[in-house]
LOFIRO-630051 format. One line per 3 residues: number of its first residue (from 1); their letters; for each residue x, y, z of N, C-alpha, C. Coordinates in steps of 0.05 Angstrom, whole numbers. Each point is the difference from the previous one (the first is absolute). Layout:
<rs>
NUM) a) X,Y,Z,X,Y,Z,X,Y,Z  ...
</rs>
This chain:
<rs>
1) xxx) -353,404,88,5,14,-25,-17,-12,-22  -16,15,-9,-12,-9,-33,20,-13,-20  -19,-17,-12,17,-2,-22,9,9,-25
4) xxx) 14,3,-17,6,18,-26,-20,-9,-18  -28,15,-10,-8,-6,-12,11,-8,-39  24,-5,2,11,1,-27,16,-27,4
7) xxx) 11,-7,26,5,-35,10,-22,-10,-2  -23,5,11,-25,-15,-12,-12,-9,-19  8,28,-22,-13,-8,-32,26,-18,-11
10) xxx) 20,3,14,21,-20,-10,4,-30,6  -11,-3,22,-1,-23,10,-26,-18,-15  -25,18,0,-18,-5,-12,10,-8,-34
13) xxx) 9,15,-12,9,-8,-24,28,-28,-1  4,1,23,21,-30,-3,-20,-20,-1  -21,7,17,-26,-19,6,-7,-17,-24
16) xxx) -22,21,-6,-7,-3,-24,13,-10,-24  35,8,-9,11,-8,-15,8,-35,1  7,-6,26,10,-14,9,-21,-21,0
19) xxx) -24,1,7,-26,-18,-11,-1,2,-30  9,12,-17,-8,0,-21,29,-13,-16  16,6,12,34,-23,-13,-8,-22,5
22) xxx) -8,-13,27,-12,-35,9,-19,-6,-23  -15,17,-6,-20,-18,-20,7,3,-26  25,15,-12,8,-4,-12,19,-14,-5
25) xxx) 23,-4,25,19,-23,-6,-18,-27,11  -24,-4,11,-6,-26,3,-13,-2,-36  -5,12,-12,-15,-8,-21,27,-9,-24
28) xxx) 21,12,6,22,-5,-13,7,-25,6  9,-13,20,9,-21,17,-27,-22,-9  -24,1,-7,-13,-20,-5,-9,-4,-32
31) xxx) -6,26,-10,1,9,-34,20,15,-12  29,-4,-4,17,19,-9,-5,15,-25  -17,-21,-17,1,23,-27,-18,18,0
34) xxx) -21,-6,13,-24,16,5,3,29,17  17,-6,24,-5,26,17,15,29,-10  24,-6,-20,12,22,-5,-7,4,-30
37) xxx) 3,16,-22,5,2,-24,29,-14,4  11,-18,-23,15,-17,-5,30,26,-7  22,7,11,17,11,-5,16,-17,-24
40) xxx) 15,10,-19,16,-10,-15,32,-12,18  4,-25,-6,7,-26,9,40,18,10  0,-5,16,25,13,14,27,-24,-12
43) xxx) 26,10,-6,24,-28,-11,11,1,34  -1,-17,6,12,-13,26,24,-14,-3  29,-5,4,20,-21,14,-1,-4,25
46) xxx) 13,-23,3,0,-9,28,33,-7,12  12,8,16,22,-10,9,7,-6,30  -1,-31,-5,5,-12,31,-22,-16,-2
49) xxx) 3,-19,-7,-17,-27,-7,-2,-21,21  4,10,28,-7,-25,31,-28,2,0  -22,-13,12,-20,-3,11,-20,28,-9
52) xxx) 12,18,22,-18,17,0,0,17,-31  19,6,-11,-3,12,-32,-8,-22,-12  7,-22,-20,-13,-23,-3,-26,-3,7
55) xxx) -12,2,17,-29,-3,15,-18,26,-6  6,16,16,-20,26,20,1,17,-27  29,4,-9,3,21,-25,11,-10,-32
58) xxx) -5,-34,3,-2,-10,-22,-32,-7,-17  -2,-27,16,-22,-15,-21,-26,13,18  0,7,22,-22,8,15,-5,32,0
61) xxx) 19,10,-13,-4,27,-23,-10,1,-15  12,-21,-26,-22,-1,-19,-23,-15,7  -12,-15,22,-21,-8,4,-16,19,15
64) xxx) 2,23,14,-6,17,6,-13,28,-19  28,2,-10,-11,27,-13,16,-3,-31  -7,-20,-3,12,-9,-30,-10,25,-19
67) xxx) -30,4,-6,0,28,-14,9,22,6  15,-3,17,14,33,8,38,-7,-13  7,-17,-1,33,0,6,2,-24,-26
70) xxx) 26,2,-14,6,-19,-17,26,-6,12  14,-33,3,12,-2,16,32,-4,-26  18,19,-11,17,-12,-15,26,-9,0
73) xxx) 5,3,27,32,-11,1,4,-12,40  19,-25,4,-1,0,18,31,-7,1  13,8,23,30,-16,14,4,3,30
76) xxx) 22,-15,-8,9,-14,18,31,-5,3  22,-3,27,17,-3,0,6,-37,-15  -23,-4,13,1,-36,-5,-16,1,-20
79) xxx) 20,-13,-25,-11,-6,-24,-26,-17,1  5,-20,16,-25,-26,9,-17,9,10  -3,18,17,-24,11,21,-17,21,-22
82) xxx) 19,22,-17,-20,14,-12,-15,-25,-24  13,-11,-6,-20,-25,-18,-21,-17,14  -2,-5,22,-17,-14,15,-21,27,-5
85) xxx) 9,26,10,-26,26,6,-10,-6,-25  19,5,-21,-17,0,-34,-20,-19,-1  13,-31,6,-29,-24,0,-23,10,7
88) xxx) -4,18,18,-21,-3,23,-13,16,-12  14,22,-15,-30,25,-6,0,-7,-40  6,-26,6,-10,-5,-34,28,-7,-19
91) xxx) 22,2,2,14,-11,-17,18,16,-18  -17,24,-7,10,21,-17,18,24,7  -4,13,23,19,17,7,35,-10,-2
94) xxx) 11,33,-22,18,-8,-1,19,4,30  25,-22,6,3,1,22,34,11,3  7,19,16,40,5,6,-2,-5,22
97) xxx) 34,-4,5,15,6,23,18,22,-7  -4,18,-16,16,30,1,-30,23,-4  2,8,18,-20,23,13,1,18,-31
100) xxx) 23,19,-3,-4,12,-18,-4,-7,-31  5,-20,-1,-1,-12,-29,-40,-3,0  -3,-16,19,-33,2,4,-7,28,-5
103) xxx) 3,22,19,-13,21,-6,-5,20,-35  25,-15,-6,11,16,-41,-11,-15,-4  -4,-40,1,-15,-5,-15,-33,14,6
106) xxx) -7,-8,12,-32,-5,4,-14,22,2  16,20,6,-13,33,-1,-29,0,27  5,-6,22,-14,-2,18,-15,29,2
109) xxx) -17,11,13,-5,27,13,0,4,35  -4,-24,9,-2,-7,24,24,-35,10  20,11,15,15,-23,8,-9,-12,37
112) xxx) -12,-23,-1,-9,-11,27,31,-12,7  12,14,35,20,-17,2,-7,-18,29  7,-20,-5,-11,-11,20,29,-29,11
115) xxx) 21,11,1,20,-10,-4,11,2,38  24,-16,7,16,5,20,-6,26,14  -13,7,22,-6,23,8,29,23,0
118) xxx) 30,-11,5,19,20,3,5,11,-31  -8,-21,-9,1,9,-38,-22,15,-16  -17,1,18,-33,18,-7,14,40,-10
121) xxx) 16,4,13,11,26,-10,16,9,-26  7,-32,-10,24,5,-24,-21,2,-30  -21,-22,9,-17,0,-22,-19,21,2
124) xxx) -5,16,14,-21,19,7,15,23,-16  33,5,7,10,31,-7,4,-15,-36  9,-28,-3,5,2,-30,-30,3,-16
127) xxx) -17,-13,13,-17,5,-12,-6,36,-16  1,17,26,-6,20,-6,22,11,-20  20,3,4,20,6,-21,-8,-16,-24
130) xxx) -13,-22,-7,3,-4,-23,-35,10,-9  -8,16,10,-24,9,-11,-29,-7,0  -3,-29,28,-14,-7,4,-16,4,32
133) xxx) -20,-1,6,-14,3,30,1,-30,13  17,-1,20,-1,-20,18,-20,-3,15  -13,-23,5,-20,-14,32,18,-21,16
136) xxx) 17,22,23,8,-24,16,-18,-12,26  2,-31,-4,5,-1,27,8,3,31  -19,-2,17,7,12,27,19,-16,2
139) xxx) 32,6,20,2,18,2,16,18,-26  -3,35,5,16,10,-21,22,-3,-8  13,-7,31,33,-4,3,-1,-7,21
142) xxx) 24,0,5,15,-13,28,24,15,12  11,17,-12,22,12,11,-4,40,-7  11,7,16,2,30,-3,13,9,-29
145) xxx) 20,-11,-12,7,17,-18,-21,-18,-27  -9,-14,-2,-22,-10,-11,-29,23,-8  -4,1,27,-22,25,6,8,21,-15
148) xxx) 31,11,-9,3,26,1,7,4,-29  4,-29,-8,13,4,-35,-38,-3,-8  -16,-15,2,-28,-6,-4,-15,31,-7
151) xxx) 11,22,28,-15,20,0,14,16,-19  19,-2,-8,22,9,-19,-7,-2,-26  -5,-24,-6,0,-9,-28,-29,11,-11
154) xxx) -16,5,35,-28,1,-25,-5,28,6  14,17,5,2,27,5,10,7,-30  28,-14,-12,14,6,-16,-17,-11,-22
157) xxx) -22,-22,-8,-7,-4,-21,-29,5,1  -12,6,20,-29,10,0,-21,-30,2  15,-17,-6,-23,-25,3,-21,-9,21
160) xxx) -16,-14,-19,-31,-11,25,18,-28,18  -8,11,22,4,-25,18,-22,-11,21  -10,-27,-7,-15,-7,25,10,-26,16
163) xxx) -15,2,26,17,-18,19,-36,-13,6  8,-31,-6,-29,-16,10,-3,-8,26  -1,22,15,-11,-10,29,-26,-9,3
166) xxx) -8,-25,-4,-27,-9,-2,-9,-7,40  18,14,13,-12,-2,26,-22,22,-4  4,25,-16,-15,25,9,-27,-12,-14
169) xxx) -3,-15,-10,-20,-13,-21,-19,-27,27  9,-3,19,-28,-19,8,-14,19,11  -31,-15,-1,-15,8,9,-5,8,32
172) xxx) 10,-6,22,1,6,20,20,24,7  16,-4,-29,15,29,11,7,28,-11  -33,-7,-24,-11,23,-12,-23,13,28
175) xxx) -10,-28,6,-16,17,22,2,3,29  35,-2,5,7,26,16,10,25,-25  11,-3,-13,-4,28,-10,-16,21,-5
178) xxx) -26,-14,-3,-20,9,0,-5,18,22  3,-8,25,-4,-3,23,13,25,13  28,0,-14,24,24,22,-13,25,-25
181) xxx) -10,-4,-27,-14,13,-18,-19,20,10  -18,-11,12,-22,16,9,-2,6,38  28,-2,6,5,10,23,-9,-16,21
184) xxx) -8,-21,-1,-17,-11,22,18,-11,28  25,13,-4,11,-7,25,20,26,4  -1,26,-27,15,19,11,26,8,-10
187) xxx) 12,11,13,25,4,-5,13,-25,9  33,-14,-6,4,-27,0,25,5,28  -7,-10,24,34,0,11,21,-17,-6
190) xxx) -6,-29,-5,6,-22,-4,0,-24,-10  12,-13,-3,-4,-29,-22,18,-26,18  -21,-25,3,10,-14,11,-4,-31,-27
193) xxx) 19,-9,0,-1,-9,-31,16,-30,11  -20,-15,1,23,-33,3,-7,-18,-25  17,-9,-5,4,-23,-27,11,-31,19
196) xxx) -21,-16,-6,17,-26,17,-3,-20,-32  9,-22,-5,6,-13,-13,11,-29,7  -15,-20,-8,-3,-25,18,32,-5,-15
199) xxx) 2,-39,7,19,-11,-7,10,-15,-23  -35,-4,-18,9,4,-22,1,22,-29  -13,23,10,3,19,-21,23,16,13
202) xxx) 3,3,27,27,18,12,24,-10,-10  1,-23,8,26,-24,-16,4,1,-24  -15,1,-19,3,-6,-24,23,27,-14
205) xxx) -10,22,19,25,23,-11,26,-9,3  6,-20,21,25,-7,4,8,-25,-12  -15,-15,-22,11,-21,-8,9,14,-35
208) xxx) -8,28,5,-2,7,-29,30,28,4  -5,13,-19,27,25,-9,2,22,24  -34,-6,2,3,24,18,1,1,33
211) xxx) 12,-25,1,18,-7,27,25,12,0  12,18,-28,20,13,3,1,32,1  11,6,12,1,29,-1,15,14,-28
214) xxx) 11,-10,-8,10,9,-24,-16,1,-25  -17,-21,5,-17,1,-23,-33,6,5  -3,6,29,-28,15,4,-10,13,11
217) xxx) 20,13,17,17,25,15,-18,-1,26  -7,-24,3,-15,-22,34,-31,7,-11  -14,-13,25,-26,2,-3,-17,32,-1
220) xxx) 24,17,11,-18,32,-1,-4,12,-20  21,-14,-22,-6,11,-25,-19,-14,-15  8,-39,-3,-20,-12,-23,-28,1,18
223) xxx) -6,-13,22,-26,-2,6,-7,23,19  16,10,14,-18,32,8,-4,21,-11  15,-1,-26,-2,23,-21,-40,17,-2
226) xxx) -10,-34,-6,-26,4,-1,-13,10,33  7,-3,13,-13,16,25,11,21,10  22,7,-15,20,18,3,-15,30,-12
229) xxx) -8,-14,-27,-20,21,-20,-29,2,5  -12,-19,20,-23,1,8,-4,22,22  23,6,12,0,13,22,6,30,-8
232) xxx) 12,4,-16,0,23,-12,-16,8,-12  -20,-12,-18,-23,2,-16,-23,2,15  -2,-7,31,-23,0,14,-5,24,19
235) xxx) 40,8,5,-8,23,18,14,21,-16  -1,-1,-24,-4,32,-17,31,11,12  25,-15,-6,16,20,7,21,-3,-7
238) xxx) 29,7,1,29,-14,-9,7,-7,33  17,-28,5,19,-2,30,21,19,-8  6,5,18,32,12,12,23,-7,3
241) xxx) -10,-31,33,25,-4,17,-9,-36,-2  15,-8,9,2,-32,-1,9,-12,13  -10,-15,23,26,-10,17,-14,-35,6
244) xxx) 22,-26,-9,-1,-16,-3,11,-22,16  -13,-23,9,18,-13,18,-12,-33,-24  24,-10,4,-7,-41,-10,16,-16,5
247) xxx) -10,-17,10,18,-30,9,-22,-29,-26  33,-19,-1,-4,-17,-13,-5,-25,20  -29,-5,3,-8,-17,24,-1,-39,-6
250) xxx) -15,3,-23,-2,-31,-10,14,-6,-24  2,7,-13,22,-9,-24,25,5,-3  9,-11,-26,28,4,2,16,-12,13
253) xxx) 26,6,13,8,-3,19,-5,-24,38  -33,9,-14,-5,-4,31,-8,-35,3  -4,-10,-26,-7,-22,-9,20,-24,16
256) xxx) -14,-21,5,21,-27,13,12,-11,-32  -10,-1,-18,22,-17,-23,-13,23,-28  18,-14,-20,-8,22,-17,6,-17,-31
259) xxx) -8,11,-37,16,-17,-16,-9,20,-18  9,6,-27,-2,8,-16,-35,5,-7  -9,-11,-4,-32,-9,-5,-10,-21,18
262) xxx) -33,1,-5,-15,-11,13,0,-28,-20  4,-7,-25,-1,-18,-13,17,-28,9  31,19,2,15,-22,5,13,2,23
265) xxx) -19,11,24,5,-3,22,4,-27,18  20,-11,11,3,-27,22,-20,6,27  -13,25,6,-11,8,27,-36,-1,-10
268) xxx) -11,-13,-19,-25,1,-12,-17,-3,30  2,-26,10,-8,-12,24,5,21,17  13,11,7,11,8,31,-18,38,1
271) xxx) 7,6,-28,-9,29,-5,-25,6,4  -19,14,18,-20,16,-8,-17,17,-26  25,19,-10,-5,4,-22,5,-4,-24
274) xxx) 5,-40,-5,5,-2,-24,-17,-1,-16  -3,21,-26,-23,1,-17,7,-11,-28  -17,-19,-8,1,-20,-20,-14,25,-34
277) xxx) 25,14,-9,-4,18,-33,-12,-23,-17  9,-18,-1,-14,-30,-23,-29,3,2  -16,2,19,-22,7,0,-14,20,-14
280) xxx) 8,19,-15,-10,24,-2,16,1,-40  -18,-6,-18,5,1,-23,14,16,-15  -12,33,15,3,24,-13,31,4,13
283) xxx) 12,0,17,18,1,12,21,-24,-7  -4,-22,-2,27,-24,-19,4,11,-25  -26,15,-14,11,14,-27,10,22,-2
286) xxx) -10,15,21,19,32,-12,30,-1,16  4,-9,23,27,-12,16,12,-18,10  -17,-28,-2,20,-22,5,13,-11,-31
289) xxx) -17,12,-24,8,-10,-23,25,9,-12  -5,30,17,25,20,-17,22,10,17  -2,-19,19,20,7,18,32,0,-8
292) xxx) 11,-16,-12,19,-16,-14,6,29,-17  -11,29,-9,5,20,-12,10,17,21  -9,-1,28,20,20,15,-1,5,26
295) xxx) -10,-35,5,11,-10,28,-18,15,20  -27,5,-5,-20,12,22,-13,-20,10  -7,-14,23,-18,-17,16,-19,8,7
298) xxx) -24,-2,-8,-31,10,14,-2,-12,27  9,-14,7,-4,-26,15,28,16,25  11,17,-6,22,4,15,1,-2,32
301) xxx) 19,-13,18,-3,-5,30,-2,27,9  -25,-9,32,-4,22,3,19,10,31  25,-17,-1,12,0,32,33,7,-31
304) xxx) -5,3,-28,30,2,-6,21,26,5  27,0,9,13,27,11,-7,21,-18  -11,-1,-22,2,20,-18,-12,22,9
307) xxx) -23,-18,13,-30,26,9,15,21,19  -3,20,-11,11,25,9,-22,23,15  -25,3,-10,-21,12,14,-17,-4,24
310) xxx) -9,19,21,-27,-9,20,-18,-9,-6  -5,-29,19,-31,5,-3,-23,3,14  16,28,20,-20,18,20,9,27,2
313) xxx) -20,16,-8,11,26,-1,-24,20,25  13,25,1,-8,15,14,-1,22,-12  -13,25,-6,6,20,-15,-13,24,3
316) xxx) 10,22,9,-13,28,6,5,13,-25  -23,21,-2,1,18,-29,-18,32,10  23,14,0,-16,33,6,-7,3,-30
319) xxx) -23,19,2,-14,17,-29,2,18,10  -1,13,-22,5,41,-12,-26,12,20  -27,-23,2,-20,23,1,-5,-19,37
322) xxx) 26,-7,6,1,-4,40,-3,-32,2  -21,-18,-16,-9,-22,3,17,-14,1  1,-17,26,13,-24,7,-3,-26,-8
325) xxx) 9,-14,-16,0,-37,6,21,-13,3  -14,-21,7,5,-28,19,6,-17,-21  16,-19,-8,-6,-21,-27,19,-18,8
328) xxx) -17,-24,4,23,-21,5,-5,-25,-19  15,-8,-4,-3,-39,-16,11,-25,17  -12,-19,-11,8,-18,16,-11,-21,-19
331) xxx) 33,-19,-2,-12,-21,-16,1,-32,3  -1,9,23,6,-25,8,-24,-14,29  -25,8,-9,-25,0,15,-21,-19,-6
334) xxx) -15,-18,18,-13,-21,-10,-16,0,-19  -8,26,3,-28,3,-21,15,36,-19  -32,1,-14,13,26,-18,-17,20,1
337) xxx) 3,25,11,-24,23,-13,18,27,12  -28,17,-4,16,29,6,-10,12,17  -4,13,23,-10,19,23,7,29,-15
340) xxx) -20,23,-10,13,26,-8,-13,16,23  6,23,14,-16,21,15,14,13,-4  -25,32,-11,0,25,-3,-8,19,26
343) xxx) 10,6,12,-7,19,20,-1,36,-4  -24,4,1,-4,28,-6,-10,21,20  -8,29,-14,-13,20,27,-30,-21,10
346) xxx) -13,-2,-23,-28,-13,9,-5,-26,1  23,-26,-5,-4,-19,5,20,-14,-2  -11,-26,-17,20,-16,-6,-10,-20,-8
349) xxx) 12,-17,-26,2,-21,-11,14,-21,-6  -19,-21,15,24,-33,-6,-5,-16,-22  16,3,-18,-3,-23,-24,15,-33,12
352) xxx) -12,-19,-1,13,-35,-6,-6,-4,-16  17,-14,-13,0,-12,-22,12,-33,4  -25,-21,-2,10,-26,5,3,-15,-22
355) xxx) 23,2,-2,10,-32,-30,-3,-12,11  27,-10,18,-17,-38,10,17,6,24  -22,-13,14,0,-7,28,-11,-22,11
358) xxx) 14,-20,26,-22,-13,6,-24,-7,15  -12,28,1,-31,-8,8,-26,20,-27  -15,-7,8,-20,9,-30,-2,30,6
361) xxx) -8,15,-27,-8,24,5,-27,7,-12  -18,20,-3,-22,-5,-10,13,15,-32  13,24,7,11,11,-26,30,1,-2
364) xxx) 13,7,-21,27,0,-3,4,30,9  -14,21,-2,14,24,6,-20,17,22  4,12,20,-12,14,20,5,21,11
367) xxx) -19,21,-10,16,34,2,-15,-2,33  8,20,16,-11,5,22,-7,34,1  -14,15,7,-5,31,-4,-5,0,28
370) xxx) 11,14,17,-5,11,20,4,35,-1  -24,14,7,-3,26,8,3,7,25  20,23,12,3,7,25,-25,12,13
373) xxx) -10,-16,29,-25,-2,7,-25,-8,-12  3,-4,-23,-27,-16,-21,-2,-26,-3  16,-15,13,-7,-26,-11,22,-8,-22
376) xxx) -7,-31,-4,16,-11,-27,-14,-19,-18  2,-7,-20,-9,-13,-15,15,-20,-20  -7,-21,0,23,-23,-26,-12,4,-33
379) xxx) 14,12,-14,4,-3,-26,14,-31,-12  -20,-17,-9,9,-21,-9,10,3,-32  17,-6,-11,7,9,-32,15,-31,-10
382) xxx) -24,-9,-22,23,-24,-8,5,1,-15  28,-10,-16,10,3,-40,-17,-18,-11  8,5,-31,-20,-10,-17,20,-30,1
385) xxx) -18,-14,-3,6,-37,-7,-5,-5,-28  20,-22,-7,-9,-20,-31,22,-7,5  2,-14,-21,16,-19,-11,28,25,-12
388) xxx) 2,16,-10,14,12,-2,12,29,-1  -8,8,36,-6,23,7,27,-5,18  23,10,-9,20,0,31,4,24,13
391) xxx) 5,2,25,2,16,17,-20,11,8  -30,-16,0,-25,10,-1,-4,15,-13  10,7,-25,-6,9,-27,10,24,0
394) xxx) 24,16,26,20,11,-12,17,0,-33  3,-16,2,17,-10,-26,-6,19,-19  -32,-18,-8,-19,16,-28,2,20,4
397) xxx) -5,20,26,-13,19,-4,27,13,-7  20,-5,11,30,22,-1,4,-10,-34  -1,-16,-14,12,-5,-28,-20,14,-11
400) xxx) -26,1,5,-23,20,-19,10,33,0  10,2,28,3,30,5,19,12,-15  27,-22,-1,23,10,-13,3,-2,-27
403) xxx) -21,-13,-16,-4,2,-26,-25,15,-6  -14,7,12,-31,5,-7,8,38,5  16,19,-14,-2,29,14,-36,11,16
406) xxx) -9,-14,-18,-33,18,2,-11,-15,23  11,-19,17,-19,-13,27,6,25,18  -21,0,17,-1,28,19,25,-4,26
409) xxx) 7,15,6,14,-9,18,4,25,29  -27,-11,11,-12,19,30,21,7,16  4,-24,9,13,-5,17,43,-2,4
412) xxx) -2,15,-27,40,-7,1,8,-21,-3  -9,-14,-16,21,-31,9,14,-4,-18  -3,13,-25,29,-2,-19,20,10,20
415) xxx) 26,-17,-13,27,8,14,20,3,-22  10,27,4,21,1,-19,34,4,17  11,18,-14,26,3,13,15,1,16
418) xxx) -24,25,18,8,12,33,-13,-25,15  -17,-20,-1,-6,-16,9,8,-25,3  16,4,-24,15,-36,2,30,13,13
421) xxx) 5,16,-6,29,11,25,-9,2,19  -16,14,18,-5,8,28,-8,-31,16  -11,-10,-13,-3,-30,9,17,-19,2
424) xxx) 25,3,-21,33,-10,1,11,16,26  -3,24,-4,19,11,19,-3,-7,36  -18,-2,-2,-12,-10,28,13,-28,10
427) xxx) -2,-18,-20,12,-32,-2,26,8,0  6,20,-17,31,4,7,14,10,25  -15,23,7,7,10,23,2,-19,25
430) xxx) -25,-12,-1,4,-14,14,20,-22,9  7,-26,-23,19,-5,2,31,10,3  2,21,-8,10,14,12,17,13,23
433) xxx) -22,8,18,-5,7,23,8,-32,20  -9,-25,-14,5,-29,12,30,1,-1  7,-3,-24,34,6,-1,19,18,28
436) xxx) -9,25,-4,11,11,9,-10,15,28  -20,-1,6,-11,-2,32,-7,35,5  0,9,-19,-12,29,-3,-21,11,-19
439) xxx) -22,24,5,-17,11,-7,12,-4,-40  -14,-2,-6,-3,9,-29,-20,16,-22  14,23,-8,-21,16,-5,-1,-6,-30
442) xxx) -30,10,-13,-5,-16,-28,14,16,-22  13,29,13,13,15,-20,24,-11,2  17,-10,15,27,-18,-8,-7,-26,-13
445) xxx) -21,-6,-11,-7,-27,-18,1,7,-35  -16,23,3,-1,16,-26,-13,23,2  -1,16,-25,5,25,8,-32,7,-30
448) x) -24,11,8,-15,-3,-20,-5,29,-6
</rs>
């Protein structure tokens, strides 16, 4: 069968566009004031002052795209912790621990929440009720009726909402988009999607909050959220059905001794994973200093009864338009990367992606293109490097996009509403489905 000559001029025009966004977000990412006309300066708050707000969507905001965003109010539940964020990005922001008092004062236009992921929904709907456009953090939520007041509130007040999935933002996984873009493998049957995660970035979820299910509604929501929405964003479709299996293999529970923290642990000697927080500056100031305000341990054991979530999952997902995937995690693996395959009518494509492992690689990321009967070929794709490029320069590019309206955007990678739900609901369903040992469909999660 021929092809539609109108898929062609379309694909051609992703082409073309899509070469022409790279050289414009690389010129952004290395000259910011230069590549765009300078937009007038956006009022930003920030609420949820741990690491990643503090960091990614504090001082490395305004170091990023400081002419785009003015940063005027920040809080925090912990009086101490939002004062540590203030030090960092200069001294001056005024700082609360009452959300709405911040918003009357400071007259924000844009609220960044970057807070407790089960609490990411309360500041998102007040936000909007009080007249402002929220940017949450992945994930959107964590529970079904979460999802449903979210789609509620911004139905009922009309507000902008974006969700920073800075997965859709690396470079290796713009160019498979690219890729399922201009057809080069077809119509899609399938998705085979593994996440492994060594022992110390897999672990570290469990010395932290989101070893609980209460507060991060397990790993399908906080850290698969982002592959959750990659998968949806890659094969162009909404899931359906959900069916979930997880066992709690190494932590928790399963541990020979256990103590409050790794600090004032008696098992220092005997433990494998005892990890010394004193080491790490940024970390004794924003939570060993302010702990004493509300009893959180960064340092928390990673064998204590509390831990309530897997950390190995299994996970099936039907789509609307037939396509099947595969998606599993595992965090508890020597080394860390990702295996993705797309299987289609005319081919198929393997993305790796190697963080760390131990033997060398020549690149960090490795598309594979195989054509049915043509042969295959390796697409090598590496992120951009410096000194202050994270996520191989995901980061920049997703904070340029969501402040910058006029950057092009070829390829879909803004995420707004239906996108930060459908990617909850999946994490939800899924756990879910773990609970209760049956199919879960995404219309009993919420209803859009």
């Amino acid at each position: 069968m021929q092809d539609d000559p109108k898929a062609i001029n379309r694909r051609q025009f992703i082409r073309n566009s899509s070469v022409a966004a790279a050289a414009l977000g690389a010129a952004a990412l290395t000259n910011p004031m230069g590549a765009f006309a300078a937009p007038a300066k956006t009022r930003v708050a920030l609420v949820g002052t741990g690491i990643r707000g503090s960091t990614t969507w504090g001082m490395n905001l305004l170091r990023d795209v400081g002419e785009l965003v003015e940063m005027v109010g920040l809080c925090d539940v912990n009086p101490d912790r939002v004062k540590v964020a203030q030090r960092w990005m200069g001294g001056k922001i005024p700082t609360f621990t009452d959300f709405d008092e911040m918003i009357r004062t400071t007259k924000p236009e844009r609220v960044i929440v970057t807070t407790v992921d089960a609490t990411h929904y309360q500041y998102v709907c007040r936000a909007m009720e009080l007249g402002v456009d929220p940017i949450s953090e992945k994930p959107l939520c964590t529970h079904d009726y979460q999802a449903q007041q979210i789609v509620d509130t911004q139905k009922r007040t009309g507000r902008k909402l974006d969700v920073t999935f800075n997965a859709r933002h690396g470079a290796s996984d713009m160019k498979v988009k690219e890729l399922l873009l201009d057809g080069e493998i077809g119509d899609l049957y399938s998705v085979n999607y593994e996440e492994f995660l060594d022992l110390d970035h897999g672990a570290s979820y469990f010395r932290r909050w989101h070893g609980l299910k209460q507060e991060s509604g397990t790993l399908l929501c906080h850290k698969a959220s982002h592959h959750f929405d990659q998968l949806n964003w890659w094969i162009d479709a909404d899931p359906v059905e959900v069916t979930a299996y997880g066992r709690l293999n190494k932590y928790g529970n399963n541990g020979p001794f256990r103590h409050a923290n790794c600090r004032l642990c008696t098992y220092k000697k005997q433990c494998e994973f005892y990890w010394d927080i004193t080491t790490n500056k940024q970390y004794m100031e924003l939570y060993v200093d302010c702990e004493d305000q509300d009893g959180y341990y960064r340092d928390g054991c990673l064998f204590r009864h509390a831990i309530n979530i897997p950390d190995t999952y299994s996970v099936l997902v039907r789509y609307d338009n037939k396509v099947l995937v595969t998606y599993s995690l595992n965090a508890t693996v020597p080394y860390e990367g990702q295996l993705i395959v797309f299987n289609g009518t005319k081919g198929r494509i393997e993305m790796r992606n190697f963080h760390r492992q131990p033997w060398e690689v020549d690149h960090e990321s490795e598309i594979r293109l195989t054509h049915n009967f043509k042969g295959s070929k390796v697409i090598t794709v590496d992120p951009q490097r410096g000194e202050f490029f994270e996520h191989g320069g995901a980061d920049q590019r997703i904070k340029r996009m969501v402040f910058d309206p006029s950057m092009p955007d070829p390829l879909a990678q803004r995420a707004g509403l239906r996108a930060g739900i459908l990617s909850s609901a999946i994490g939800i369903a899924g756990y879910t489905s773990i609970d209760t040992g049956r199919r879960i469909r995404i219309d009993e999660v919420v209803k859009l």
